[in-house]
N, C-alpha and C positions, 0 to 999 in steps of 0.2 A: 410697241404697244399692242399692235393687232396679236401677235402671236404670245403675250402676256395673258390675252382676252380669251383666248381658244382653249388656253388650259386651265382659267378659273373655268372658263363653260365646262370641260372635262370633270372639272374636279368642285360641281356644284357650289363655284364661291359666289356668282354673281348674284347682285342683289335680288331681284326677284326670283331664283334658287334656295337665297337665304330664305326669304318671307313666305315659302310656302312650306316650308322644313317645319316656323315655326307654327303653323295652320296647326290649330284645336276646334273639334269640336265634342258633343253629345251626341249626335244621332248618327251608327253604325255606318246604317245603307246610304246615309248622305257623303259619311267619311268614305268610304270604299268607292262611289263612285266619284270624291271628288281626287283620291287616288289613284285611279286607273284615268282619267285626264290626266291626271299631274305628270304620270310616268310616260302617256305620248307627249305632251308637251316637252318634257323634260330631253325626251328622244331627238326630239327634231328639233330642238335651241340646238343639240350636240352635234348632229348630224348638219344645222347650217353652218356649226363651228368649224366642223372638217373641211365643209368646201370652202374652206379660205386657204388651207394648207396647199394646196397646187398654186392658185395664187398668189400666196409669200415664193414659193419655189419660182416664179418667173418673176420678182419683182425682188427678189432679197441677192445679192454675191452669194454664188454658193458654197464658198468657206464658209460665210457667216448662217448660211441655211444649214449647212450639213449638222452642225454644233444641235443646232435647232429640230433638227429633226431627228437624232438620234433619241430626242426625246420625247418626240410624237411619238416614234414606233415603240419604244416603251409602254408606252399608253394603249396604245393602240391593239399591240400582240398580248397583251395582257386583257383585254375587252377580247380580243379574236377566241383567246384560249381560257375561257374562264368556265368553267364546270355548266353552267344553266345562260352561254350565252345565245343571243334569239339567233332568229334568222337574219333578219335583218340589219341585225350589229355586223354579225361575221362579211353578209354582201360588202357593209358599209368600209370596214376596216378594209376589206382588200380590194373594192374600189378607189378608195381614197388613197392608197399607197399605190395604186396602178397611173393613177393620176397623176398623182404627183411626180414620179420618176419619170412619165412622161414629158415632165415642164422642166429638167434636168438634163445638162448635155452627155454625163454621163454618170455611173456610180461604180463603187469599187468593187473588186472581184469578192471581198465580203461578205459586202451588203446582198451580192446578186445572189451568192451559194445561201445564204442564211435563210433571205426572203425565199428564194427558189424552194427550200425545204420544208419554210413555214405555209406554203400555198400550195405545191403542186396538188397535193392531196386532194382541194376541194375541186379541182376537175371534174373529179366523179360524182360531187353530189347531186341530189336526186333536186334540189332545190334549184331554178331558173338562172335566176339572179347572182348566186352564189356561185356556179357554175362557168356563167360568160363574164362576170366582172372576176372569175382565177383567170379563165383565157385570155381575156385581154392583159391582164396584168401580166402573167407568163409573157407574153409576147412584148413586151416595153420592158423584162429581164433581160430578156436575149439581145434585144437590139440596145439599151443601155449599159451593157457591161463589158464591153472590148473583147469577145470571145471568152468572157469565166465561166460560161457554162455550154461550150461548145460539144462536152462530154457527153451531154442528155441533147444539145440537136436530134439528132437522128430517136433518139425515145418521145420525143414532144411530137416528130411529125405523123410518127409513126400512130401514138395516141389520138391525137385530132382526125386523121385520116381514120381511122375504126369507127371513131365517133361519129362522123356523119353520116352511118347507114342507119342511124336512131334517132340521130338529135332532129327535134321539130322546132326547137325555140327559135323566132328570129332572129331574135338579138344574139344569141351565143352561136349558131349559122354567122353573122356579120364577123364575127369577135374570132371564129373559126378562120376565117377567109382573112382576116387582119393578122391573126400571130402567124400564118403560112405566110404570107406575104414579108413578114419581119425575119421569118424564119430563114427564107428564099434569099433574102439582102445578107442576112450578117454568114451565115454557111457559103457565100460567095465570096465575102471579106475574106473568110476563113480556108478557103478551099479543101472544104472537107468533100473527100472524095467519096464519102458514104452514104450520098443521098442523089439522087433520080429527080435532076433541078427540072430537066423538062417537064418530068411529070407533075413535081408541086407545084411549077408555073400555070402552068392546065388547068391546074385544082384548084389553085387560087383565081385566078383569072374566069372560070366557070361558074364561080358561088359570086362574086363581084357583080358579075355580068345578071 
């Protein structure tokens, strides 16, 4: 029921989505401002739809979530990659996918390359929020996916480590120190003999601290 409810939210069927659709009026400047509420309202019904999806993922079997969420990200990467979308759709989308893989014991070497490629990218942006909720999410990749992306270890630490001679954000500083630290566990699992584990333990362990 709940995960029926997140995709009429997505796909403005629920009833008071219906009744403002069908809102008329006469006066312009009342109509336009009572449209620019409508459109943050409309954002944040959406935005509390998603944060149910991590929580179906710790409360659903995840045969029956995977089914389920092959259809979120549908939705999802399609809002992420849409010609005019905001800033804070693209945070939200790959927050809420970071999350949720988080509440997941693990995902498949698929999911992890596909996602890995639909995200790495926004690393770099210039935007906060967009930047530490790629990090974090990167980082719940590598440690969710049984070594499938053991290939770019050594390119993810390597990146993060550059970045901290500029990054001032705190939050993306935290998120920095957390995918090291994921990165440091699963390159262990893997014994990948291409990375300087003392040193990322320092590095991580220093920003923590």
């Amino acid at each position: 029921v709940y995960g029926c409810l997140i995709f009429d939210t997505f796909e403005n069927k629920i009833l008071c989505q219906e009744i403002n659709k069908d809102r008329e009026g006469n006066d312009d400047d009342l109509n336009n401002e009572y449209e620019e509420n409508q459109a943050e309202f409309d954002y944040l019904l959406k935005e509390y739809a998603g944060d149910l999806i991590p929580a179906l993922a710790m409360c659903l079997n995840e045969h029956l979530f995977e089914s389920y969420f092959d259809r979120v990200l549908q939705y999802l990467l399609r809002l992420l990659n849409k010609p005019d979308a905001q800033i804070a759709e693209q945070s939200f989308v790959i927050g809420v996918i970071g999350e949720t893989i988080s509440n997941l014991s693990s995902i498949t070497a698929a999911r992890a390359q596909q996602l890995f490629t639909e995200f790495y990218k926004y690393s770099l942006s210039q935007e906060n929020e967009i930047r530490s909720n790629t990090i974090f999410t990167v980082g719940v990749l590598c440690s969710k996916s049984n070594g499938a992306l053991q290939t770019v270890y050594a390119q993810i630490i390597n990146d993060l480590i550059s970045s901290l001679a500029n990054e001032k954000h705190k939050q993306t500083l935290d998120n920095i120190c957390g995918t090291l630290c994921h990165l440091y566990a699963v390159c262990t699992d893997a014994k990948v003999e291409t990375i300087d584990y003392e040193f990322v333990s320092s590095l991580s362990l220093f920003f923590c601290c």
